[in-house]
C-alpha positions in Angstrom: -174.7 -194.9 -27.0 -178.6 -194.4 -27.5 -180.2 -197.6 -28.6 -181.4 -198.1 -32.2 -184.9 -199.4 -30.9 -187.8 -197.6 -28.4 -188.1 -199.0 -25.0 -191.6 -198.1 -23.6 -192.6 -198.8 -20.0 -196.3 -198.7 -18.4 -197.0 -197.9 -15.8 -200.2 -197.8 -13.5 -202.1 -194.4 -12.2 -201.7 -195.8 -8.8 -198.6 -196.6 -8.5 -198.5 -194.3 -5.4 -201.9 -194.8 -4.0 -200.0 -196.9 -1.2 -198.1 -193.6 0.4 -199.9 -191.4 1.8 -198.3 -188.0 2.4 -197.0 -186.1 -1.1 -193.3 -186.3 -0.1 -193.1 -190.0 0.5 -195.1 -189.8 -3.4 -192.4 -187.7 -4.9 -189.3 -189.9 -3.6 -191.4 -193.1 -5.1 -192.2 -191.4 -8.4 -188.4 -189.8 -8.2 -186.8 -193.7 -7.8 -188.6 -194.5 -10.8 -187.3 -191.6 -12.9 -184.0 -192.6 -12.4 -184.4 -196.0 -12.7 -186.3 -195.2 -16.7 -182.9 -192.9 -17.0 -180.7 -195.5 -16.2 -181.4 -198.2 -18.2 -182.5 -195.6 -20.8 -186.4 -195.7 -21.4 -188.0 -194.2 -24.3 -191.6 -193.8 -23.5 -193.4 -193.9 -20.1 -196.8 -194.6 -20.8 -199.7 -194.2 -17.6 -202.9 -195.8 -17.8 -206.3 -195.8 -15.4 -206.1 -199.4 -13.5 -209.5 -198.5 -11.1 -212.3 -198.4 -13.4 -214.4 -196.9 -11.0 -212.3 -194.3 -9.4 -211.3 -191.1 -10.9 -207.6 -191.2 -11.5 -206.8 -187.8 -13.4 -205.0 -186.2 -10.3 -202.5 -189.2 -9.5 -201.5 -189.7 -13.6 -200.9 -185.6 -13.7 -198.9 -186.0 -10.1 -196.7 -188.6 -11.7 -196.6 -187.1 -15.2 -195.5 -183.9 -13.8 -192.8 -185.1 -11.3 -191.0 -187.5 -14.2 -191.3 -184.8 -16.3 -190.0 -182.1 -14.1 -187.3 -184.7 -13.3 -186.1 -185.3 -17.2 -185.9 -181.6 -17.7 -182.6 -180.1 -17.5 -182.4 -177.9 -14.1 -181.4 -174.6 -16.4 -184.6 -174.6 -18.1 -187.2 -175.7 -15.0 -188.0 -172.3 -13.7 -188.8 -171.4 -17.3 -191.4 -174.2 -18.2 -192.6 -175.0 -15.0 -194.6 -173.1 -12.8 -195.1 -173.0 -8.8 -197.5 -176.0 -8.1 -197.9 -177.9 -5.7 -197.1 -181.3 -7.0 -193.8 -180.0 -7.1 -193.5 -179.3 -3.4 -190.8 -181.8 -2.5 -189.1 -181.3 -5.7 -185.9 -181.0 -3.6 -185.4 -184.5 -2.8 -185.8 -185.7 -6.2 -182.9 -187.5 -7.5 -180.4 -186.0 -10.1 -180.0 -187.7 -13.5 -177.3 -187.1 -15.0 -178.2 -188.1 -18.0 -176.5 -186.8 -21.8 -178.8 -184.2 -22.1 -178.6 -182.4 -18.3 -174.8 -181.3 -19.0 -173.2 -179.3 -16.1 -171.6 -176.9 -19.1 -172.8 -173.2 -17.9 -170.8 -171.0 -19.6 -170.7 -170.4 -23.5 -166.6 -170.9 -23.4 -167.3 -174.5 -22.1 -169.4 -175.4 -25.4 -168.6 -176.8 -28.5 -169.5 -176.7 -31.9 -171.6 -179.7 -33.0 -172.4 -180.2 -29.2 -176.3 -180.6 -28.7 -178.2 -178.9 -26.0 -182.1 -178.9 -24.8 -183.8 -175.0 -25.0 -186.1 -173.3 -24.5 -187.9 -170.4 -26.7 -186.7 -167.5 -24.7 -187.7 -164.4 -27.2 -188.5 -163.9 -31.0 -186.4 -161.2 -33.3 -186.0 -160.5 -37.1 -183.0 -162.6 -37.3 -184.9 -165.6 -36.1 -185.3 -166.8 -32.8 -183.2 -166.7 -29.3 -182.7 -170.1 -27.4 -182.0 -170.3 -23.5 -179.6 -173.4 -23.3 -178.4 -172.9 -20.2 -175.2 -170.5 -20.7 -174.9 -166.5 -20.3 -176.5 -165.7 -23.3 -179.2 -167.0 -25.4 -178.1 -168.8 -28.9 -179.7 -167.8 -32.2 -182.0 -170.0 -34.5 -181.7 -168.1 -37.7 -184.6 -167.8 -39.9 -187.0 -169.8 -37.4 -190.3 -168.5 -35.5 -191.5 -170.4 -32.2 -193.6 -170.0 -29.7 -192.2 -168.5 -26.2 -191.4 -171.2 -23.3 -191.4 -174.3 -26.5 -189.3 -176.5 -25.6 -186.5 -177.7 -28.4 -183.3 -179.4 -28.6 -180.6 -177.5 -31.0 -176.8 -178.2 -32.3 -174.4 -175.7 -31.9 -173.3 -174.4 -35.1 -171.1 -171.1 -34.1 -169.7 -169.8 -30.5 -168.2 -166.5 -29.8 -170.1 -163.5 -28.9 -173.1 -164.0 -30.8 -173.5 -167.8 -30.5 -175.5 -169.4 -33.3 -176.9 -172.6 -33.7 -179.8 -175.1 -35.6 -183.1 -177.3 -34.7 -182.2 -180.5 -34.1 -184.2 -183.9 -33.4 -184.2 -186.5 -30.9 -183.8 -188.8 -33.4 -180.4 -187.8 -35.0 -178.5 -188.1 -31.3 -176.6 -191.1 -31.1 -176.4 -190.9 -26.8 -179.7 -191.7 -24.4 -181.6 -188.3 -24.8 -184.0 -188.7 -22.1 -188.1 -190.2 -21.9 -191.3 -189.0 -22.4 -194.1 -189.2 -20.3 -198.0 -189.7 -21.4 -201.0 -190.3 -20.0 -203.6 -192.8 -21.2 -207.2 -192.6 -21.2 -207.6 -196.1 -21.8 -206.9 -199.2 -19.8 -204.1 -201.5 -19.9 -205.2 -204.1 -22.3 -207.2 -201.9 -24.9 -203.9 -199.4 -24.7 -202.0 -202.4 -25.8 -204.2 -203.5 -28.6 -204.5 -199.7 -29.9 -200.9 -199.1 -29.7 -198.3 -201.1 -32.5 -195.7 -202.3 -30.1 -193.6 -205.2 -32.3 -193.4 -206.9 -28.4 -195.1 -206.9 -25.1 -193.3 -207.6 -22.0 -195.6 -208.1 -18.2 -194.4 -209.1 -15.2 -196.1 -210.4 -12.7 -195.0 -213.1 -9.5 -197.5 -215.5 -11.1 -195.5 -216.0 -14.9 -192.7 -218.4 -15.4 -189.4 -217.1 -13.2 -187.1 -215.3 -16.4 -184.2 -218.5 -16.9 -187.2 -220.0 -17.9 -187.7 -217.9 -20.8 -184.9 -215.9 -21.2 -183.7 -217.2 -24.4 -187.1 -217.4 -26.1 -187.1 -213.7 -25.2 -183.9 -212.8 -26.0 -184.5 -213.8 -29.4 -187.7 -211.5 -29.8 -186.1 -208.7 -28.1 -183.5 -208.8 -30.8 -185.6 -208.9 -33.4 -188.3 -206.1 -33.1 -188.2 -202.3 -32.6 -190.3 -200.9 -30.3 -190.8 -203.0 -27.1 -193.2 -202.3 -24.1 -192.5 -203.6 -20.4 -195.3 -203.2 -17.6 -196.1 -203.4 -14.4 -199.0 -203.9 -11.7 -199.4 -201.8 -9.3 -199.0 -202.0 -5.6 -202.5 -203.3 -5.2 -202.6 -205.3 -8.0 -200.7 -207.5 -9.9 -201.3 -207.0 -14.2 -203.7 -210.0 -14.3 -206.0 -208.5 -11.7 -205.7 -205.3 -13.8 -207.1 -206.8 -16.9 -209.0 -208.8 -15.6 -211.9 -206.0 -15.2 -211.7 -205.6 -18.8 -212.5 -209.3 -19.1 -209.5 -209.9 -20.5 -206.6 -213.0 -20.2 -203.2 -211.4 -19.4 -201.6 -213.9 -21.5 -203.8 -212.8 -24.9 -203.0 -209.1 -24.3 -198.8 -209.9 -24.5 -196.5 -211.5 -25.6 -194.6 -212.9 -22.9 -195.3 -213.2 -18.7 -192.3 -213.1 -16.1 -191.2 -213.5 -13.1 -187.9 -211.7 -12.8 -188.0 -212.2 -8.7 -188.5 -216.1 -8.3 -188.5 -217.4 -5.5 -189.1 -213.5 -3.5 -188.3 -213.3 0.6 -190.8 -210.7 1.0 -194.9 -210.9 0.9 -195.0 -208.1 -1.7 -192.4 -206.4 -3.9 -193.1 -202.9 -4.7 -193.3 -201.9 -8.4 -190.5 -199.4 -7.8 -188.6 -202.8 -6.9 -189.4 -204.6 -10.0 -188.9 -201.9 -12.1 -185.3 -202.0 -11.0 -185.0 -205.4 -11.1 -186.6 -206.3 -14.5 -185.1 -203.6 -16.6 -181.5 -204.8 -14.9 -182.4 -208.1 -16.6 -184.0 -206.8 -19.7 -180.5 -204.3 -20.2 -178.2 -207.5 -20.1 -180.9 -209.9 -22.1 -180.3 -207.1 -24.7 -176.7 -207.1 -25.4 -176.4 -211.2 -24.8 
């Protein structure tokens, strides 16, 4: 079941400025799809952390690999082109998720079912949607641009398959994330941006038992929650720290959800894992 609330989670540009060579990159980034898949992230939000360096080509490398990644494989060749970021494609990591069904054939679909498309051609009847099967399905009565992306619900199967625009919003199962790129740093994203609650982590907050239940009972309460990360320079209150900024009066709550860590460093890949583990079972306590 989808949740009834957004789960955001930001993320630094250079997040794999510590590998060097672009396949090492693409299993990093790759990890990190799966791990927003898995504990079913809404929203995955990259902002600029080096305010003196150009970051436009690592936020597009990652935006275009976790995007890549949440697309269903039937429709990658159609909205995404040969480039080079997405050289080592092959080793990313299958999700699996609700909306990448294994389904191929129209006989194997069923009425109601919901599918991601893609705008494969125009008629007078409306417009034809690749979902993944033999044939394309109809959209009556609707005009869209080729190669747009949409998500439909089948309404008739058969030889002529038919079926209606459908949103995000109306599917009750995980239906996949978004991914955006910010132009601003960390803390003015967050003061821009109407999140009801703000989640860092960092080694230097209080370890989570500490605060677990006066975080569980925000979590409960609000709708739209952001959790972020450093990077694997810099931990968040290095990061706004260079806008002159307290982490603690950006957000609403700092954790520690590795106490007490064996290892020098943990990569943000790592806490990733780890704090949205935690975050997924604080949520149905």
């Amino acid at each position: 079941m989808k949740p009834t609330c957004e789960l955001c989670v930001a993320l630094p540009a250079s997040l794999v400025s510590d590998v060097p060579h672009l396949r090492e990159k693409s299993l990093k980034i790759g990890l990190i799809g799966r791990a927003a898949s898995i504990f079913r992230v809404d929203h995955i939000l990259l902002f600029p952390d080096l305010p003196d360096v150009d970051q436009t080509r690592d936020a597009r490398l990652i935006s275009v690999i976790l995007s890549y990644m949440e697309t269903p494989q039937y429709l990658r060749k159609r909205l995404f082109k040969i480039r080079p970021e997405l050289r080592y494609a092959g080793i990313l990591p299958p999700l699996r998720t609700p909306h990448h069904p294994l389904a191929d054939r129209i006989a194997d679909l069923r009425v109601g079912e919901y599918r991601e498309g893609a705008v494969a051609s125009s008629t007078k009847n409306g417009t034809l949607i690749d979902i993944g099967v033999e044939r394309p399905v109809l959209v009556p009565d609707v005009k869209l641009k080729v190669k747009e992306r949409v998500t439909v619900r089948i309404r008739r199967l058969g030889k002529h398959p038919r079926a209606r625009l459908a949103s995000r919003e109306e599917i009750e199962e995980y239906w996949g994330y978004r991914v955006t790129i910010s132009d601003v740093p960390f803390g003015e994203l967050v003061k821009s941006t109407p999140f009801d609650l703000v989640v860092a982590t960092s080694r230097y907050g209080p370890p989570f038992p500490e605060v677990e239940k006066a975080l569980a009972i925000q979590w409960r309460m609000t709708d739209s929650r952001l959790v972020a990360f450093g990077s694997p320079a810099e931990g968040l209150h290095e990061i706004v720290a260079k806008e002159d900024l307290h982490l603690n009066e950006v957000v609403d709550f700092v954790l520690n959800t590795i106490p007490d860590q064996g290892t020098e460093t943990v990569r943000t890949e790592e806490a990733i894992y780890t704090s949205l583990a935690l975050l997924n079972v604080l949520g149905r306590s």
